[in-house]
C-alpha positions in Angstrom: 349.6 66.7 132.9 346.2 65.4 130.8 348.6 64.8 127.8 350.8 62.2 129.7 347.6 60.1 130.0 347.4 59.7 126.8 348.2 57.1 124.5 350.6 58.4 121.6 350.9 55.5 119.6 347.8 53.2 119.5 346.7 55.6 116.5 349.9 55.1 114.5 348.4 51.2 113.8 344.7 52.2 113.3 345.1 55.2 110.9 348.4 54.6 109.5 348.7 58.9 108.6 351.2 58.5 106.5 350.6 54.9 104.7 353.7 53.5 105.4 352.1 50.6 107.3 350.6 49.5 104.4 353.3 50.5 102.6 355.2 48.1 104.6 357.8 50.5 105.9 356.6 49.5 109.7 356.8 46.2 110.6 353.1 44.9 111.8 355.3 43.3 114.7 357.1 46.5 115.9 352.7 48.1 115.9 352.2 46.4 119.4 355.5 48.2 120.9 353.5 51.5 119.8 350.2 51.0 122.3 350.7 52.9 125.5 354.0 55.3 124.0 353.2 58.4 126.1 354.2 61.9 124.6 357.2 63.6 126.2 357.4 66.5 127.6 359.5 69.2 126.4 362.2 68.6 129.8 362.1 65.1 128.2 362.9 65.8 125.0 365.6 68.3 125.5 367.8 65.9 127.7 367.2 62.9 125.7 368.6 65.5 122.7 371.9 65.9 125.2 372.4 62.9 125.6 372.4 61.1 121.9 374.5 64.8 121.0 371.4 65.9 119.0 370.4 68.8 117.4 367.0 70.4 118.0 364.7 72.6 115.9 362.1 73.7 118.6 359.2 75.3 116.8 357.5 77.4 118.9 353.6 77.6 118.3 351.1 79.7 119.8 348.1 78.4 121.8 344.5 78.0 121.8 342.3 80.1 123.9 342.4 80.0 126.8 346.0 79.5 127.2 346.4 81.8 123.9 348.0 84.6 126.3 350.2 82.2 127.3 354.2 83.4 126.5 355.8 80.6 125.5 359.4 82.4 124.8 360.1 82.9 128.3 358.8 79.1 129.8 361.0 77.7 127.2 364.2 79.7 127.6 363.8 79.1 131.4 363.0 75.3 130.4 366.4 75.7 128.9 369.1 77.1 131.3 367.3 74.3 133.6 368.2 71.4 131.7 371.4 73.0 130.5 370.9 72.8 126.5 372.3 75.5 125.0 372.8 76.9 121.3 375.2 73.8 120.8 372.3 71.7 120.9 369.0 73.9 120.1 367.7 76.4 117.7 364.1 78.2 117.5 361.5 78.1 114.6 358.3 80.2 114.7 355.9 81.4 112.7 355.4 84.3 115.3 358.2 86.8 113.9 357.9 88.8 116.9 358.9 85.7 119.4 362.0 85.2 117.1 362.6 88.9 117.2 362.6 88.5 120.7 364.7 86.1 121.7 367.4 87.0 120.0 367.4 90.3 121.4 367.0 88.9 124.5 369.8 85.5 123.4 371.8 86.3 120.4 373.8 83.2 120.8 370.6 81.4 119.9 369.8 81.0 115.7 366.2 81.9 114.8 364.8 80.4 111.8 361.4 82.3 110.6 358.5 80.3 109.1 356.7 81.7 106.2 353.6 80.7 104.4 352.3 78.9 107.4 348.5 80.4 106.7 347.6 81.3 102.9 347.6 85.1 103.8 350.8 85.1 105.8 353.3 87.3 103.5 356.5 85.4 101.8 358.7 87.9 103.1 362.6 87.1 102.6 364.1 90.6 103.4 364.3 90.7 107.3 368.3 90.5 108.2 366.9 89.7 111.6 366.6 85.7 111.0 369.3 83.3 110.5 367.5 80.8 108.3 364.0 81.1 106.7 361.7 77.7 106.4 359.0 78.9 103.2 356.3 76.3 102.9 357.2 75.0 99.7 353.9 75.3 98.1 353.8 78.5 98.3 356.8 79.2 96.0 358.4 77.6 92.4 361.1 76.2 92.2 362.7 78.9 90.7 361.6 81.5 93.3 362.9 79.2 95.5 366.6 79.2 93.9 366.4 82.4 93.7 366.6 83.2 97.1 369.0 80.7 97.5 370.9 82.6 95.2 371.2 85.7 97.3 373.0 83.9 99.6 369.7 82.9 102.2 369.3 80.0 104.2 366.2 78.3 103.0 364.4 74.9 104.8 361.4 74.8 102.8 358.6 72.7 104.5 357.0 69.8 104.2 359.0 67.9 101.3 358.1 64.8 101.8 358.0 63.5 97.6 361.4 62.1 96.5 361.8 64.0 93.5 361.3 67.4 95.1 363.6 66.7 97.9 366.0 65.8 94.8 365.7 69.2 92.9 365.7 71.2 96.7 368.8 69.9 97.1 370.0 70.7 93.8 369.4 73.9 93.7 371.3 74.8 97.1 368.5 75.1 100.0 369.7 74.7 103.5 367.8 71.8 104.6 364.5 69.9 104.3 361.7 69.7 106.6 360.2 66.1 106.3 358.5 63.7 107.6 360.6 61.3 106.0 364.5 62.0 106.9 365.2 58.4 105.6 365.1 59.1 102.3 367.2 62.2 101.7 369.9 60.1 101.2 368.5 57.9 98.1 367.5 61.8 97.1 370.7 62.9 96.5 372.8 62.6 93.3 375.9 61.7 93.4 378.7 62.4 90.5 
């Protein structure tokens, strides 16, 4: 409940994270409709996705301590059924294999998408059958690598493409999807015959 006390989007003005305020891709008159934007909650977020007919990526992190033994699988799946958004609407992302692993044993109808390359140390591993899609950070592999699993057939999101001409040559080379912060400008991104 703390979290829906705070404001979500007085920061947006003061620190502009990704410069597009001074980049003037924000109008300094749409700022003031920002102050007081509360975060949803996730019962929020999957019924606003029903009902503009979304689709949903839900990454699943874990937690700090002391809530790190809390299972987040199960709270979400319930979440779920509540609300009534099903595999038509949602899919799961995680960087926790074993949560994926998981919930597809548990609901196959549901497509898992593994993240790798979240922490330097975390292995680049593209030969588990068990996910649907994988989502590599995209600094942790060449271009080539990249279109090499692409390739062999895999579903790849790399993540976070956020530069123009890398979300050009990604989509050139056959990946999936993109994971951006800026979904605008995939379409200026792609090349057209």
């Amino acid at each position: 409940a703390e979290i829906r006390s705070l404001d979500a989007g007085s920061w947006f003005e003061r620190d502009d994270p990704f410069g597009q305020v001074a980049a003037g891709a924000v109008e300094r008159s749409d700022l003031s409709s920002y102050i007081g934007e509360q975060v949803p909650t996730l019962r929020e977020a999957f019924e606003l996705t029903l009902e503009l007919d979304w689709f949903l990526n839900l990454e699943l992190k874990a937690q700090p301590a002391p809530k790190d033994d809390f299972y987040v699988v199960n709270a979400v799946l319930e979440l779920a059924d509540e609300v009534g958004i099903g595999s038509d609407h949602l899919l799961f992302s995680a960087a926790q294999l074993s949560w994926l692993k998981t919930l597809k044993q548990h609901r196959p109808e549901f497509e898992v998408q593994a993240i790798l390359g979240l922490f330097p140390d975390d292995p680049m591993d593209f030969s588990d059958v068990y996910f649907d899609t994988f989502n590599p950070r995209h600094t942790r592999l060449s271009i080539e690598k990249l279109k090499q699993q692409a390739g062999r057939g895999l579903k790849l999101n790399p993540f976070t493409i956020n530069d123009n001409e890398l979300i050009a040559n990604l989509i050139e080379i056959g990946v999936a999807g993109l994971i951006t912060d800026f979904p605008q400008r995939i379409p200026r991104c792609i090349k057209r015959p």
